[in-house]
C-alpha positions as a Markdown table, in Angstrom:
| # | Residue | x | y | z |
|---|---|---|---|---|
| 1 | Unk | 13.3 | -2.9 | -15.3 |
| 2 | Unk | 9.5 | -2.0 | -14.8 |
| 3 | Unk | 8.3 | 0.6 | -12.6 |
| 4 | Unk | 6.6 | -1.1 | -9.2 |
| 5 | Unk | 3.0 | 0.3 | -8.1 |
| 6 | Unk | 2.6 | 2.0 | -11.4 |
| 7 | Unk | -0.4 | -0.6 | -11.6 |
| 8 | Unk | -2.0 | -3.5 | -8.9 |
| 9 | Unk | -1.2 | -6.6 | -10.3 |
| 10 | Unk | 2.4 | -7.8 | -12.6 |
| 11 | Unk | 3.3 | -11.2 | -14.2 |
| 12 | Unk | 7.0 | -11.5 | -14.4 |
| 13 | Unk | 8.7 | -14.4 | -16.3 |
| 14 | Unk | 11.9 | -15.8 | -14.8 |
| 15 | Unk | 14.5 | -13.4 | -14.0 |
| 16 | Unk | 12.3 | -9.7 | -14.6 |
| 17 | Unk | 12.7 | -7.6 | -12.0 |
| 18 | Unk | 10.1 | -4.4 | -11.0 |
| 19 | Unk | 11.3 | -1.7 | -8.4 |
| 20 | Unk | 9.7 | 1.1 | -7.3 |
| 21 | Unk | 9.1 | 3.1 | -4.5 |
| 22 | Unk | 5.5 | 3.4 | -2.5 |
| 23 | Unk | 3.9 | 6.4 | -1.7 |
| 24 | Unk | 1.8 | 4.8 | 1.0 |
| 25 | Unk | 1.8 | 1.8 | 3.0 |
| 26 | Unk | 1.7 | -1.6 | 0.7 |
| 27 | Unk | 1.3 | -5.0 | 0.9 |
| 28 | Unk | 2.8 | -7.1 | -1.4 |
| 29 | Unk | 0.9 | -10.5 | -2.2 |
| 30 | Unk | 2.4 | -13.5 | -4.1 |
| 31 | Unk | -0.4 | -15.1 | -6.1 |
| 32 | Unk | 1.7 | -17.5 | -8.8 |
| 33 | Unk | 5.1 | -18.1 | -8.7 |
| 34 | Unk | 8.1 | -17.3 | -6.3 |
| 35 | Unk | 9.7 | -14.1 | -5.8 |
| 36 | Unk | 12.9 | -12.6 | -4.2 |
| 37 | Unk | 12.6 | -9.3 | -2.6 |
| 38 | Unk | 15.0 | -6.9 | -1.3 |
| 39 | Unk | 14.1 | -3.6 | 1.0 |
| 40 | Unk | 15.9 | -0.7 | 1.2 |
| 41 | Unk | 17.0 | -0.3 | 5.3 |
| 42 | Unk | 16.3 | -4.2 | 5.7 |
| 43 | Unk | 19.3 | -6.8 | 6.0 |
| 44 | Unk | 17.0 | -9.1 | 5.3 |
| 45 | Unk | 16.0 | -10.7 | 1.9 |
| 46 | Unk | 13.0 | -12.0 | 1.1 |
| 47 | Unk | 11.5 | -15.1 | -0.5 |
| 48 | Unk | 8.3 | -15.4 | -1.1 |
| 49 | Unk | 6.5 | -18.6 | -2.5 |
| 50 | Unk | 2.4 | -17.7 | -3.5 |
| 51 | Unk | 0.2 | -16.6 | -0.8 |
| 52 | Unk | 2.2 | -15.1 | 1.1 |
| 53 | Unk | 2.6 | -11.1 | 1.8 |
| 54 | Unk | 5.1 | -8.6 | 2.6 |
| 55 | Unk | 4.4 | -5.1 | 4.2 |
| 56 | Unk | 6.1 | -2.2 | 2.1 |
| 57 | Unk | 6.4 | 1.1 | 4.4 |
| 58 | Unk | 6.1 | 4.3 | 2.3 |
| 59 | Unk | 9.3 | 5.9 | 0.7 |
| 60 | Unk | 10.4 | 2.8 | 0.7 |
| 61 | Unk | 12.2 | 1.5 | -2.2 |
| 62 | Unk | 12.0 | -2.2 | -3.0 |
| 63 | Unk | 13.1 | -4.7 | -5.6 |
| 64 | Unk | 11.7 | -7.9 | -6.8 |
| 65 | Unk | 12.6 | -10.7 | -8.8 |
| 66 | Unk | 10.7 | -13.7 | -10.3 |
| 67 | Unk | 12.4 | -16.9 | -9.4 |
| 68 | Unk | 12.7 | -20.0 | -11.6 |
| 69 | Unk | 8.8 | -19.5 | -13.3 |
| 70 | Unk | 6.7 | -17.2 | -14.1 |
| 71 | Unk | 5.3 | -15.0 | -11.0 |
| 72 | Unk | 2.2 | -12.7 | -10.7 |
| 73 | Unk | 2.3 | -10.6 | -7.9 |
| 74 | Unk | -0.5 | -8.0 | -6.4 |
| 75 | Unk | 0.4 | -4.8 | -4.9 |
| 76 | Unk | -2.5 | -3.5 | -2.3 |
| 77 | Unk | -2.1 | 0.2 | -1.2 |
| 78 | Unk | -3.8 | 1.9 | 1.8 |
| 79 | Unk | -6.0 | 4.5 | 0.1 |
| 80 | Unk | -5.9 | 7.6 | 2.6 |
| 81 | Unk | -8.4 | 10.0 | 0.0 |
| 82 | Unk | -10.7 | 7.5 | 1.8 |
| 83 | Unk | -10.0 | 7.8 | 5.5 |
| 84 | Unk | -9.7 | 11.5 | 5.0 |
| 85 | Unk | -13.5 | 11.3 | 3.5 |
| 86 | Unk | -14.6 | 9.1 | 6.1 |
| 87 | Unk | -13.5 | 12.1 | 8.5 |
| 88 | Unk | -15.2 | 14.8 | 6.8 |
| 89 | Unk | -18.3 | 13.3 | 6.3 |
| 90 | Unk | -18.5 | 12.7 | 10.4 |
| 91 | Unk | -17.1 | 16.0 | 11.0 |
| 92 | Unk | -19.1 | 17.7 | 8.4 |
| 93 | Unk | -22.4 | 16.5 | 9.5 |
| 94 | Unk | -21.7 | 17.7 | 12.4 |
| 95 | Unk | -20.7 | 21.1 | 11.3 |
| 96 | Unk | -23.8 | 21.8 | 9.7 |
| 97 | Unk | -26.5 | 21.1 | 12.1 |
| 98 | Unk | -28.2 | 24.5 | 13.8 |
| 99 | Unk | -26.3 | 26.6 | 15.5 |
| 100 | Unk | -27.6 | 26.6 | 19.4 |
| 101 | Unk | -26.0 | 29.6 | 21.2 |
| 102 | Unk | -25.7 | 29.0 | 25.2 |
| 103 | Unk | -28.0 | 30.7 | 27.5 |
| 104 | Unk | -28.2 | 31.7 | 30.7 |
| 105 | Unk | -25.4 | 33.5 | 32.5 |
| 106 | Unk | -25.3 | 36.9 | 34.0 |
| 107 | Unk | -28.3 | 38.7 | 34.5 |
């Protein structure tokens, strides 16, 4: 068994199975192949056939199986280091223009 999100992209011949867990929101996109995909918390199985995607939630652990050829499939995370930059930078800016102390008031 291979360890899921430890890299982006995995070609699995018939039968290998990755699980893992993500750390942040995924989507999982079948590019070759077919796969079956079970959730943990979701009665549900999944197949998927290429081009289509399934959302993984975070802590979330998940299994996957190639099915009858080989399959390639590409895990996309959300990067949050970015939205978290994105923020300071507007913030920041912000942050270091002059100081303009209010006037006026009692006399």
């Amino acid at each position: 068994m291979t360890k899921l999100f430890m890299k982006e992209s995995h070609t699995m011949n018939v039968g290998e199975v990755l699980s893992g867990v993500a750390l942040r929101p995924c989507t999982l996109r079948v590019l070759a192949g077919r796969v079956w995909i079970t959730r943990e918390g979701d009665i549900h199985d999944h197949w998927l056939s290429a081009g289509e995607r399934l959302s993984i939630r975070p802590d979330q652990l998940i299994v996957v199986e190639a099915d009858g050829a080989t399959s390639q499939v590409d895990i996309a995370c959300v990067n949050n280091r970015g939205a978290l930059t994105a923020i300071m930078r507007r913030f920041g800016g912000a942050l270091r223009q002059p100081f303009h102390p209010v006037t006026g008031g009692a006399a």
